[in-house]
C-alpha positions in Angstrom: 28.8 -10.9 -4.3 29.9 -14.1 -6.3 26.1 -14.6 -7.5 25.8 -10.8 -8.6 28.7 -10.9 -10.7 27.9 -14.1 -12.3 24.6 -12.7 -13.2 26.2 -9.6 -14.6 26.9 -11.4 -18.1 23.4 -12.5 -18.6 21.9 -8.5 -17.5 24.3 -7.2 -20.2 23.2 -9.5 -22.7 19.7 -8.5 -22.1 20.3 -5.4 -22.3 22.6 -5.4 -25.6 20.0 -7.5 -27.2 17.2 -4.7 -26.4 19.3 -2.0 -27.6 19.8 -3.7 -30.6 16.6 -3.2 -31.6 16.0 -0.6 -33.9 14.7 2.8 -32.8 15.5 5.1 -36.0 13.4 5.9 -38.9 15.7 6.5 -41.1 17.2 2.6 -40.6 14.4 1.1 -41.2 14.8 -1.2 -44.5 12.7 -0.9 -47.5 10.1 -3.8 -47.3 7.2 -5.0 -49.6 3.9 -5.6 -48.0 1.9 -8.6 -49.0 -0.8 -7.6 -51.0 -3.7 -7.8 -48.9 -6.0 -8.4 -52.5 -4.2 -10.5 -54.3 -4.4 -14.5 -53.5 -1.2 -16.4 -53.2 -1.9 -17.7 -57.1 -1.9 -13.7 -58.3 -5.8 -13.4 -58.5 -7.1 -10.5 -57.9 -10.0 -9.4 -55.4 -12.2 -7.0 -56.5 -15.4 -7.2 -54.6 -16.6 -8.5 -51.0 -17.8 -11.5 -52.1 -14.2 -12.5 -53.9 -12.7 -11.4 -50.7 -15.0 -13.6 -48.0 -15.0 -16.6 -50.7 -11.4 -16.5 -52.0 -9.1 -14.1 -50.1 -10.4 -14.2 -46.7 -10.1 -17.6 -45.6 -6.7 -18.0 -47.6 -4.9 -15.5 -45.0 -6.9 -16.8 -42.1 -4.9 -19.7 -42.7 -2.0 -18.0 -43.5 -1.8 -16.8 -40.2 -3.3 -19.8 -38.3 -0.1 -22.2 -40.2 2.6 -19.5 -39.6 2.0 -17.5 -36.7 -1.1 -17.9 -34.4 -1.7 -21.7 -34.6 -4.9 -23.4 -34.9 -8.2 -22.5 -33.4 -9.9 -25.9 -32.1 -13.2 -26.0 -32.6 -14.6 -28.5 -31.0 -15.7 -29.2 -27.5 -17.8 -31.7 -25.5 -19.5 -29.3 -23.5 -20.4 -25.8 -22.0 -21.5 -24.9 -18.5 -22.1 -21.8 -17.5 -22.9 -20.8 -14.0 -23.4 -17.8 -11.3 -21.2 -18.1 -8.6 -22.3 -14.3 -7.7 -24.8 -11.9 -8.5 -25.1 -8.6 -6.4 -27.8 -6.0 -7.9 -26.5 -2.8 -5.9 -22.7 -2.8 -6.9 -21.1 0.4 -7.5 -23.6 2.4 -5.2 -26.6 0.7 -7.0 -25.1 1.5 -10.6 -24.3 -1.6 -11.5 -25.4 -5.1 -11.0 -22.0 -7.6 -10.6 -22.0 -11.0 -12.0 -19.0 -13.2 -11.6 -19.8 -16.6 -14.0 -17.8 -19.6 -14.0 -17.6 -21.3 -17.6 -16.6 -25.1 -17.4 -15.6 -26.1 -20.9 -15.1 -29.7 -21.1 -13.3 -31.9 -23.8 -11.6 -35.5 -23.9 -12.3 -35.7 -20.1 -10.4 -32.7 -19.1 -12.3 -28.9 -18.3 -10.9 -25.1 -17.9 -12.8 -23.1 -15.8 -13.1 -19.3 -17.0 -13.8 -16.7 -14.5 -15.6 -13.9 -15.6 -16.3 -10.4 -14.0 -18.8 -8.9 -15.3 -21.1 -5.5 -14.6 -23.9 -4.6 -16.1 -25.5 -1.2 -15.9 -28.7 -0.7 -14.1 -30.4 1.9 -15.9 -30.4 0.7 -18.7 -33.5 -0.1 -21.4 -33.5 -4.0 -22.7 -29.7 -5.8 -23.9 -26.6 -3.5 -23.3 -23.2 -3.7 -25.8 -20.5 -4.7 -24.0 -16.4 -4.2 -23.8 -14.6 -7.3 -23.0 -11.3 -6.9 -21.8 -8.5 -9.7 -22.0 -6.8 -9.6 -19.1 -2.9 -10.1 -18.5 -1.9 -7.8 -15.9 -2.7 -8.5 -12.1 -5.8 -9.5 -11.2 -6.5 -7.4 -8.6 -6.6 -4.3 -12.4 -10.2 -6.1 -12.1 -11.3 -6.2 -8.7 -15.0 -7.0 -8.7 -15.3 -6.1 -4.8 -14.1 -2.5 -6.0 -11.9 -2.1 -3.1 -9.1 -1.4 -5.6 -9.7 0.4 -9.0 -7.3 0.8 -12.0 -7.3 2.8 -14.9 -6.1 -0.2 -16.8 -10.0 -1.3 -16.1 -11.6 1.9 -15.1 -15.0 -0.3 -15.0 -17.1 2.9 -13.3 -16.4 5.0 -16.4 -17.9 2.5 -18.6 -20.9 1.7 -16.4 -21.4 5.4 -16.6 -21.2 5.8 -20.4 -24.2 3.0 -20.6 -21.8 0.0 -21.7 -21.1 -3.4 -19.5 -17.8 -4.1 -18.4 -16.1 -7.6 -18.2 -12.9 -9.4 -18.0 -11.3 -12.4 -17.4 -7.9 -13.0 -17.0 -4.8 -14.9 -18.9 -4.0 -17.5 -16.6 -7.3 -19.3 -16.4 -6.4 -20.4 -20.1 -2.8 -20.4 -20.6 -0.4 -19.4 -17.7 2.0 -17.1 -19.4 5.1 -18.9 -18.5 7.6 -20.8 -21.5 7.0 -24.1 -18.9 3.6 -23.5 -17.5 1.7 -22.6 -20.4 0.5 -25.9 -21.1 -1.2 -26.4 -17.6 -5.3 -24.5 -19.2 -6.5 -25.4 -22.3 -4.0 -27.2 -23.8 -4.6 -30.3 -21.4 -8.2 -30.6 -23.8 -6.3 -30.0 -27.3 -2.7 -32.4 -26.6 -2.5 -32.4 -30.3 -1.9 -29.2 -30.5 1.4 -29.2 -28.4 3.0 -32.1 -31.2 1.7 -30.0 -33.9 4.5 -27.3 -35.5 1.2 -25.3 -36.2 -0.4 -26.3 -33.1 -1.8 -23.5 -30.9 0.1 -21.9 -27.7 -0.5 -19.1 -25.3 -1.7 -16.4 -27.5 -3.9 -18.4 -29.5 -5.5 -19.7 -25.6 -6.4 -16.0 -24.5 -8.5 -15.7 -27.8 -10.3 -19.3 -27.1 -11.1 -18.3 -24.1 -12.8 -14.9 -25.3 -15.1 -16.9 -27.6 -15.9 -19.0 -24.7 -16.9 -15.8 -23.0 -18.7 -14.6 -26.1 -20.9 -17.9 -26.3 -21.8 -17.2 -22.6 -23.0 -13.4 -23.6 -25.1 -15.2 -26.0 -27.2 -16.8 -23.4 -27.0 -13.6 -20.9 -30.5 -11.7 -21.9 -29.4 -8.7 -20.2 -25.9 -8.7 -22.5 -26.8 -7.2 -26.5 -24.5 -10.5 -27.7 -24.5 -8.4 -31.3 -22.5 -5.3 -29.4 -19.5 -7.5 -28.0 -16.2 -5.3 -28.5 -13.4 -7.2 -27.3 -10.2 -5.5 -25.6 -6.4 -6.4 -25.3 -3.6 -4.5 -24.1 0.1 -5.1 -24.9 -0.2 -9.3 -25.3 -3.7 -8.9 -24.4 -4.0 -6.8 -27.6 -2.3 -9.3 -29.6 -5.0 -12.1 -28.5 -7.6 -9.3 -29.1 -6.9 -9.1 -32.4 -7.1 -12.4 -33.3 -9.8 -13.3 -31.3 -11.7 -10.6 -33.6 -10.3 -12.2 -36.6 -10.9 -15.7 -36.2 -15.0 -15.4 -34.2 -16.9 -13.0 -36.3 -19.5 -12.6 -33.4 -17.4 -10.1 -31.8 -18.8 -6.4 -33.2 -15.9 -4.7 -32.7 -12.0 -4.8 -31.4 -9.6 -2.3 -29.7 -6.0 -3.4 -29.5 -4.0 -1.6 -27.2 -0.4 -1.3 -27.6 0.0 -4.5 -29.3 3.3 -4.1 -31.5 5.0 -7.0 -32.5 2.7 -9.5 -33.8 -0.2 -7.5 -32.5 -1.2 -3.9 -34.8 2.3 -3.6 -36.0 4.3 -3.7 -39.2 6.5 -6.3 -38.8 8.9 -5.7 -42.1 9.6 -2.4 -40.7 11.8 -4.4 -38.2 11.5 -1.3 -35.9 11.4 -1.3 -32.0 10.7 -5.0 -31.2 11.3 -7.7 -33.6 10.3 -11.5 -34.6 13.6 -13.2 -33.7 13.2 -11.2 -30.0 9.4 -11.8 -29.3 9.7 -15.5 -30.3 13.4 -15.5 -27.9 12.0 -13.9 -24.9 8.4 -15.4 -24.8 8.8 -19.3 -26.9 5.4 -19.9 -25.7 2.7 -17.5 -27.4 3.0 -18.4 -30.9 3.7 -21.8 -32.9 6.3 -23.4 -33.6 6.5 -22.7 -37.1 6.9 -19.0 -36.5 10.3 -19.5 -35.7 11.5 -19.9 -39.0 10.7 -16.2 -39.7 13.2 -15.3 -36.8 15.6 -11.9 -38.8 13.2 -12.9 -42.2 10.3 -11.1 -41.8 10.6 -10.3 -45.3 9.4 -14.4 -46.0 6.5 -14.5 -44.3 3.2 -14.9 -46.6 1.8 -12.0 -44.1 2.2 -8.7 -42.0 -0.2 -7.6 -39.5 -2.4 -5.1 -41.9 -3.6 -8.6 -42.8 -4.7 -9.6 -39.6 -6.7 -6.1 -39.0 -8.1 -6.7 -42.7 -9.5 -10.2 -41.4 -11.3 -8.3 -38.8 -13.4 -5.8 -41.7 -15.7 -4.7 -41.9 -16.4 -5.2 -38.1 -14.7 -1.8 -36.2 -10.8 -2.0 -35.6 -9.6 0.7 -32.8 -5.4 0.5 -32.1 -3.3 2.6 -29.7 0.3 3.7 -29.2 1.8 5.5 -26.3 4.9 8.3 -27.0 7.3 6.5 -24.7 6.4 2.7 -26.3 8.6 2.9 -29.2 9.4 -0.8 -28.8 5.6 -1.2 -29.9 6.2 0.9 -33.0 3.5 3.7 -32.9 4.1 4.2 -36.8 4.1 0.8 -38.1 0.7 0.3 -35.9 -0.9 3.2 -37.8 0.3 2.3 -41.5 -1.0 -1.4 -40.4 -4.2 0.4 -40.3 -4.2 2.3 -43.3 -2.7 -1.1 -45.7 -5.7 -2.4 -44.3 -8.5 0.1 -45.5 -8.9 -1.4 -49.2 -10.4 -4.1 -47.7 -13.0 -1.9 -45.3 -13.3 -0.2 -48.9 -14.9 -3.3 -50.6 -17.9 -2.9 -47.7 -18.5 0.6 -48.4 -16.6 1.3 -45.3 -14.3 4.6 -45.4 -11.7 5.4 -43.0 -11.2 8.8 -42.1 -7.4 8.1 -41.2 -4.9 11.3 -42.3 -2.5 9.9 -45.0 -0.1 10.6 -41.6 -0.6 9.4 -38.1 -2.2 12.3 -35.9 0.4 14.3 -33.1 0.3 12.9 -29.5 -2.8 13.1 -28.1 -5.3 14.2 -30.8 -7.7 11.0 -30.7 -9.4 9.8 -34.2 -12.1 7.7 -32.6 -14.6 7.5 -35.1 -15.8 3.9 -36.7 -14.7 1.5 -39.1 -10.9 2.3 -38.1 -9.9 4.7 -34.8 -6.5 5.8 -33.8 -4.6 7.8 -31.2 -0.9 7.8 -29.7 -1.3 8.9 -26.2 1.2 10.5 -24.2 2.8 7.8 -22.0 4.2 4.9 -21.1 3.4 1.6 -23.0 0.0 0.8 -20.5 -4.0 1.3 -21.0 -5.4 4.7 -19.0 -8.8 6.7 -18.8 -7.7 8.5 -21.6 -7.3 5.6 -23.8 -11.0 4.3 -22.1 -13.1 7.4 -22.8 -11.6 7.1 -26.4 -12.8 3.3 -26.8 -15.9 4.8 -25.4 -16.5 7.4 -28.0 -15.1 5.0 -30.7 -18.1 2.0 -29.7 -20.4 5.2 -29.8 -19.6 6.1 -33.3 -21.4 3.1 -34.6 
């Protein structure tokens, strides 16, 4: 009884400090974007070549020294291997690979364990969705002996596409203590550094790890690589996309906060409470933006303009406000200039669409599902229809 009470303070300050998060539209403050062509000297971009030159890599590194941390780049070596390979998964659909890749630097390795099934009817390489993985890991059960909608890997087989996965912890544990204990041990500089990479930044290594596998896979179409995230997942997803150009396309899955959301709206989750609750995913140097969003040199339409004018595919569910569906979708629509300088025209509504009604149609796909904040078959046959539309 003694321990329950004592624990009561600490549940009510939780819970105050989650209710204090803002859930009307009519308090959120008035806010000034970033102007997503405009360098931080005033210069103006008005072509694609300005903007890969000039622009691009300025607010790469934007978000690398303020947010996300640095991406390492160097390693001592790659080994990839097939621990098992069974041709008649699925009921003869599918063949199943699980790969281990050992990436080695400075004398240490992480191990990656991918999941990965291919279609057998198929005609030469296949495209493939790539999902980052932080729920259980049983949501990607290669035996089959449990399926998920959260990695409904039948449906894809069926639609033609591969279907892989690996999961969170095999780069970063995602725990404020245990973190450390993936890739990190390779990069220690990285911990000492105030814009040294953590958790998030880990998860979207470790996709590029996976992507230079694909690229030695013959049966995988490396060019047709659409990487997946939900809720954190979504977040790494993103800027996996934005920092490896290899990967064709990215869908980003309830992602708020730091992920497809608006973060000067300050609505539903917020800087000061992402970077409170979970120290570990971002650098150190985010915390200074904690209640000033309005200072940082970036928002998130940024981040999806980094990704142009490669496909970009976000989601919202109804019941998810603390992922702010709105924000997500004017993210999306600050970002289409930069699309715009390829050519590439969104067919986004000047407003987002009602619950349910899907806009899955390339460069830039949208929907709010009805729900809970979580990644179904009907947010699946959407990314489906979205990687068919180019």
């Amino acid at each position: 009884m003694f321990r329950s009470i004592r624990f009561l303070p600490v549940l009510l300050v939780a819970l105050t400090s989650v209710r204090a998060q803002n859930y009307d539209e009519s308090k959120v403050p008035s806010y000034t974007l970033p102007e997503v062509l405009r360098t931080v000297s005033g210069k103006e971009i008005k072509n694609k070549n300005q903007w890969e030159k000039a622009r691009r890599p300025e607010i790469l590194a934007l978000f690398e020294n303020n947010i996300y941390g640095q991406m390492p780049r160097t390693v001592d070596s790659i080994r990839h291997s097939v621990v098992t390979e069974d041709g008649q998964a699925m009921s003869g659909n599918a063949t199943l690979k699980e790969v281990a890749i050992d990436v080695f630097r400075n004398k240490k390795s992480v191990r990656i364990n991918l999941t990965l099934f291919i279609p057998n009817k198929k005609s030469g390489p296949v495209p493939v969705f790539l999902l980052i993985n932080n729920r259980p890991k049983s949501n990607t059960d290669p035996t089959r002996q449990k399926k998920s909608e959260f990695w409904p890997a039948e449906m894809v087989i069926d639609s033609g596409y591969a279907v892989a996965a690996f999961h969170v912890s095999d780069l970063a544990p995602d725990d404020k203590d245990n973190y450390v204990n993936g890739v990190l041990q390779m990069y220690p500089e990285q911990l000492s550094a105030d814009n040294g990479m953590k958790a998030i930044g880990a998860w979207a290594w470790g996709a590029s790890r996976v992507m230079d596998y694909f690229e030695k896979d013959r049966a995988i179409n490396a060019r047709k690589v659409i990487v997946v995230g939900h809720s954190r997942g979504g977040k790494a997803s993103l800027w996996a996309a934005s920092q490896d150009q290899r990967f064709a396309a990215c869908v980003t899955n309830c992602s708020g906060n730091t992920g497809a959301a608006l973060a000067r709206r300050q609505f539903g989750e917020r800087i000061t409470k992402i970077n409170t609750t979970f120290p570990h995913w971002f650098s150190n140097n985010y915390k200074k933006f904690n209640d000033k969003e309005n200072e940082l040199p970036v928002d998130q339409h940024m981040l999806i303009a980094l990704i142009a004018p490669r496909p970009v595919y976000a989601t919202n569910a109804s019941k998810d406000l603390w992922a702010d569906p709105t924000g997500t979708y004017l993210a999306l629509k600050h970002a289409e200039k930069v699309y715009g300088l390829y050519g590439k025209k969104s067919g986004l509504p000047a407003t987002p669409p009602g619950i349910n009604q899907s806009l899955p149609k390339a460069p830039m796909g949208y929907h709010n599902r009805e729900g809970e904040h979580d990644m179904t078959n009907f947010d699946w046959g959407n990314f489906i229809v979205f990687a068919k539309s180019f």
